[in-house]
C-alpha positions as CSV (number, residue, x, y, z in Angstrom):
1,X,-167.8,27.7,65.9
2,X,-171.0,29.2,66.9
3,X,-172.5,33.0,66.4
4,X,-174.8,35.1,67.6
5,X,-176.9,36.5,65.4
6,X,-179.9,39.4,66.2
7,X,-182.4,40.6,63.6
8,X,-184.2,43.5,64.0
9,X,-187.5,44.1,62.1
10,X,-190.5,45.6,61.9
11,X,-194.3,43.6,60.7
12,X,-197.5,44.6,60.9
13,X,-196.6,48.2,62.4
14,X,-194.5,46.0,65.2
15,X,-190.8,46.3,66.0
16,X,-189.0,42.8,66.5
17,X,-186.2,41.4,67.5
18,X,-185.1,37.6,67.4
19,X,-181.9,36.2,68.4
20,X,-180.2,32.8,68.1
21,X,-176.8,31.1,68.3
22,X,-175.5,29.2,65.0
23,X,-173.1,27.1,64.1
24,X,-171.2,28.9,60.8
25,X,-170.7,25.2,59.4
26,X,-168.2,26.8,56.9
27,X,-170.5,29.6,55.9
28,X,-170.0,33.5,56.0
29,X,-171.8,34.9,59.0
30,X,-173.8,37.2,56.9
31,X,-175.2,33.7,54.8
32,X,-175.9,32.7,58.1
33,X,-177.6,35.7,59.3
34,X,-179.8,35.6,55.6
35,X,-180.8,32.3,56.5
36,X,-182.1,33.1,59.7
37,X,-183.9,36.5,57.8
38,X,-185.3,34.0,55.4
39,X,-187.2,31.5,58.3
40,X,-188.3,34.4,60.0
41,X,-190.1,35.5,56.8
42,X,-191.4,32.2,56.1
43,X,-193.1,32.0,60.0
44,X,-194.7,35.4,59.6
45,X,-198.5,35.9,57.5
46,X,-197.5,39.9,57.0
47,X,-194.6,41.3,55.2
48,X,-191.5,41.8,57.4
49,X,-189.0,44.8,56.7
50,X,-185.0,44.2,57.5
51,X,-184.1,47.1,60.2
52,X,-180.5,45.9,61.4
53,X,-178.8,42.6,61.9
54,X,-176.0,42.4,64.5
55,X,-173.4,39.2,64.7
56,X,-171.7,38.8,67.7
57,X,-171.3,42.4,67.5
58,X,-170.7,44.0,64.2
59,X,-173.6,45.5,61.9
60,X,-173.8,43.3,59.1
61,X,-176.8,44.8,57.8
62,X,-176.1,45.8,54.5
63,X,-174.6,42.4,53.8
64,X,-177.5,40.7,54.4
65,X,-179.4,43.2,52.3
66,X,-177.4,42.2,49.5
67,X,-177.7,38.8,49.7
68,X,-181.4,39.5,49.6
69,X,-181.3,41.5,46.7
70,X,-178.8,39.3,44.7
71,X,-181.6,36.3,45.0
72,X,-184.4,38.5,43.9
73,X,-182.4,39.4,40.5
């Protein structure tokens, strides 16, 4: 099963938005969506900020946020 994940985010004084469709290969679709946050950090030279992150629908945002914050500790 495939989702649609959108991440909005601001870099370099810049608001973005990048979307893709991925397969949930027995994952959570918030690990999914932290992936995805993680190789758009990795492409960009500036620091990027998580706004919002939408799957197929619902704000999963805060999830995501956690994730973050949970690899960081």
């Amino acid at each position: 099963m495939n989702i649609l994940i959108q991440i909005f985010y601001t870099t370099n004084d810049n608001s973005v938005l990048r979307k893709g469709n991925f397969p949930l290969k027995n994952k959570k679709p918030e690990e999914v969506a932290y992936d995805f946050w993680k190789w758009i950090k990795r492409e960009h030279p500036y620091p990027c900020k998580l706004e919002k992150v939408i799957s197929n629908g619902e704000d999963l945002t805060q999830l995501v946020k956690n994730l973050e914050k949970a690899a960081h500790e």
